[in-house]
N, C-alpha and C positions, 0 to 999 in steps of 0.2 A: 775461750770455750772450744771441745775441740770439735770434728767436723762431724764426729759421733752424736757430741752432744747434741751439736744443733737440729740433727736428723729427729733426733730423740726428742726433744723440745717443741718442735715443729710435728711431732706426729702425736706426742699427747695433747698440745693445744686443738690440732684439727679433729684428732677421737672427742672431745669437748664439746668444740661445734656441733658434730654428727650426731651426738647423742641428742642434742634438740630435735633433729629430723627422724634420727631411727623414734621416737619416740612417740609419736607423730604416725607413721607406718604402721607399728605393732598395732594402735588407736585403731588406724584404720579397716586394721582385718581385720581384729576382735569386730567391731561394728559391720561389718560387712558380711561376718559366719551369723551376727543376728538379725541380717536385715534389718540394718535400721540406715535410712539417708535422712536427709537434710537437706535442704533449699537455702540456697545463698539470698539474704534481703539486704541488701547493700545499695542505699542511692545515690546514683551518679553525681554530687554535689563537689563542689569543690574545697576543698579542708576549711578555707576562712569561711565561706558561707556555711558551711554546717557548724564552726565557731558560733558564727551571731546568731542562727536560729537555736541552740543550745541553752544560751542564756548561763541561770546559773545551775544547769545540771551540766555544764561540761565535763566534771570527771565523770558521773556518771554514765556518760554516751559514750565516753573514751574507753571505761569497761565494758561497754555493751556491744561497740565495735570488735571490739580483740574477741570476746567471748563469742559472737557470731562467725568470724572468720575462721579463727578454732574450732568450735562444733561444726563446721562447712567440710574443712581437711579435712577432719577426723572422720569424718561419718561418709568421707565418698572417696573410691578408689582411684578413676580417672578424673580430673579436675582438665579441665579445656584451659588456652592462652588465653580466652577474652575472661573464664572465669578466674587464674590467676589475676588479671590485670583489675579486676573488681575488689579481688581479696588485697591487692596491695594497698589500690585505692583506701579501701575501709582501714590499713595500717596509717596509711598518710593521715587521714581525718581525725583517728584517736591520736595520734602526732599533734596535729595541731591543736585538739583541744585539751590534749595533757599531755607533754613534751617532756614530764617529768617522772612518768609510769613505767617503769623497769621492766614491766609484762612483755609489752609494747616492743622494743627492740629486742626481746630473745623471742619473740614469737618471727619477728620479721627476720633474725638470721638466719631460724630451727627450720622456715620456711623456703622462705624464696632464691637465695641464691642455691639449695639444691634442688630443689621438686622443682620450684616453678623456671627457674633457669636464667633467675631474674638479678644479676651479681650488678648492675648500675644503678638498678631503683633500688637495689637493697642499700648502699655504701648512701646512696643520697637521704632517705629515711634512718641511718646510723647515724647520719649528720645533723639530724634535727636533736637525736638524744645527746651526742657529743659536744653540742654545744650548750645545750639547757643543763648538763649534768657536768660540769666541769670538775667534780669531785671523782668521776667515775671511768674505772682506766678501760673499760670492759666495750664500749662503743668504739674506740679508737683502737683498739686492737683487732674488733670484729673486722672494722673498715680497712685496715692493714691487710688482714688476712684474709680479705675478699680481694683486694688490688692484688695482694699474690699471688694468691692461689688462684683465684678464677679470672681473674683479667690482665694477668701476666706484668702485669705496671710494677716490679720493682722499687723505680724512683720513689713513687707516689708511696706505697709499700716502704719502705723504708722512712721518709717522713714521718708518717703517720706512727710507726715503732716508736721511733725515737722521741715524737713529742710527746708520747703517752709514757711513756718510762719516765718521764719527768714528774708524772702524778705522784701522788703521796701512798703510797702503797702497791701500787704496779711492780709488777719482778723485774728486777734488775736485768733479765736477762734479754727482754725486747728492747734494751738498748743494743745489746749486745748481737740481738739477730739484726736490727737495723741498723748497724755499723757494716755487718755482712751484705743485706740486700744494697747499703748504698753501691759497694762496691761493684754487684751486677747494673746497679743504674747508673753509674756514670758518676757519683755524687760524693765521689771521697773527699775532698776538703769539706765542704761541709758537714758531713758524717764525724769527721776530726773534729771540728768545732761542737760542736752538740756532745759528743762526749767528754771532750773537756768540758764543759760545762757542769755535764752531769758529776764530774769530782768532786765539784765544787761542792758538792748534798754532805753536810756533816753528821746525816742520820746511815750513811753507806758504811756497811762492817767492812774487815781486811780482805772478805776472800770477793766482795762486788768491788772493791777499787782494784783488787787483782786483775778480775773479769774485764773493767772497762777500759783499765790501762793494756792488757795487753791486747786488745782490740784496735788502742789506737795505735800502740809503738806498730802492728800489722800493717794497719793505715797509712799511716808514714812511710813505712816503705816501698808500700803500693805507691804511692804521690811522688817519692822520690823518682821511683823507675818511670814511671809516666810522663813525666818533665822529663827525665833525661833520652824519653823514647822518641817525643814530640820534637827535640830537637836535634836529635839523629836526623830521622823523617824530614823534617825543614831544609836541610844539608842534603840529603842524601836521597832524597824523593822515596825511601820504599823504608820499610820498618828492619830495624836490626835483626840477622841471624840470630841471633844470641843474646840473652841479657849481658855474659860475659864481654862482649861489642863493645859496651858503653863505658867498659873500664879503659881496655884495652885503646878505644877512640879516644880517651882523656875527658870522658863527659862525667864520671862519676870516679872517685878516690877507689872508692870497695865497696861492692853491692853491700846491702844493707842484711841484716842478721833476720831470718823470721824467727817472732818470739814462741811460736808455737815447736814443740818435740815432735812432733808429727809426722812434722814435714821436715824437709831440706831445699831451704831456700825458697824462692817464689817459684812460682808457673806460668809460664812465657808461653802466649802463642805467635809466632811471626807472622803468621797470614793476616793478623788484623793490630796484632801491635795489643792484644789486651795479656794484663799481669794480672794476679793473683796471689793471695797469703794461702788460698786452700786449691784442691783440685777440684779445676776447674768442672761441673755438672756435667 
């Protein structure tokens, strides 16, 4: 994919997110030119014990939750941190009494990691649906795209791509951006391996084994130069001038080929010894 794409890809998935929150906002004015507010009633219980007093109406407390914290947003302009941290609460609690409500974690993306500014309790309550919903690629990608976007983790970002492109109908192509972020985390042998893996899917058309192999033959070359950079450094205490160094040194035959048109060759920076298949951010 090339570094277009990815731009591309990464700015209609996070138009996607936003549209949960712009959505939310327009709610709010409209209600706010009618005057109309709303009183948060939300009690400070803890998810399991609002479970056992529940009984058998837990899903329906789990709608009544969402629907409270909903009409709360919706109908007030400024919202306080303790009143956020109420409204998550009430997300946790419909979590635990129905872990399986779809509502539920697009209200908690559409919400809190932008209004409320809350991108750790949000990935943590993504994880309750991620795990109850293992059919479902939309919580794992959420959690990706919270570790990137708002809490800069990469690694973790990347992970989380990659295991979720492994679901059964997830786009091929969040293997394909977490083959990229590994590389910002440090994580390309792994990254390698995960996408070989992912070849393995004999439901993948020509142009997603395209995608995923030349992600990796990228990877690979990244691994290559990285080994052969590490043992420059080891030898020589400081990081090669030059990718060209490493030939020249007798550490590498002939740099390796990047598969992408794009470019030419990798992207070498020597003050920290980091390679790249794309240019570098």
């Amino acid at each position: 994919m090339t570094r277009k794409g990815t731009a591309v890809l990464l700015f209609s998935l996070g138009l996607l997110l936003f549209s949960f929150s712009t959505s939310h906002l327009a709610l709010k004015e409209r209600r706010k030119e009618l005057g109309v507010s709303y009183s948060l009633h939300i009690d400070s219980f803890s998810a399991g014990l609002v479970k056992t007093f529940a009984g058998e109406f837990k899903g329906l407390l789990a709608d009544y939750l969402v629907l409270e914290a909903g009409a709360f947003i919706g109908s007030n302009q400024d919202i306080s941190h303790n009143q956020w941290e109420k409204i998550a609460l009430a997300f946790e609690q419909s979590l635990g009494l129905d872990p399986y409500f779809q509502q539920t974690y697009l209200q908690v993306q559409g919400d809190l990691p932008w209004w409320a500014k809350m991108p750790e309790k949000t990935v943590s309550l993504l994880d309750i649906s991620r795990r109850h919903r293992p059919w479902d690629w939309y919580p794992g990608y959420y959690m990706g795209f919270d570790y990137y976007y708002f809490l800069k983790d990469y690694a973790t970002a990347s992970d989380l791509f990659l295991d979720t492109a492994k679901i059964k109908g997830a786009p091929v192509l969040l293997a394909v951006l977490g083959g990229r972020l590994a590389l910002k985390g440090g994580r390309t042998e792994a990254a390698i391996v995960l996408l070989q893996s992912m070849l393995e899917d004999p439901e993948l058309d020509e142009v997603e084994k395209k995608e995923i192999t030349e992600r990796m033959v990228a990877l690979r070359g990244v691994l290559l130069l990285e080994n052969a950079i590490k043992e420059y450094k080891h030898h020589r205490g400081t990081y090669p001038p030059s990718l060209e160094t490493l030939v020249d040194e007798g550490l590498l035959e002939k740099l390796p080929e990047n598969p992408y048109p794009y470019v030419d060759g990798y992207f070498y920076n020597h003050e920290n010894g980091h390679v790249s298949f794309d240019r570098p951010e």
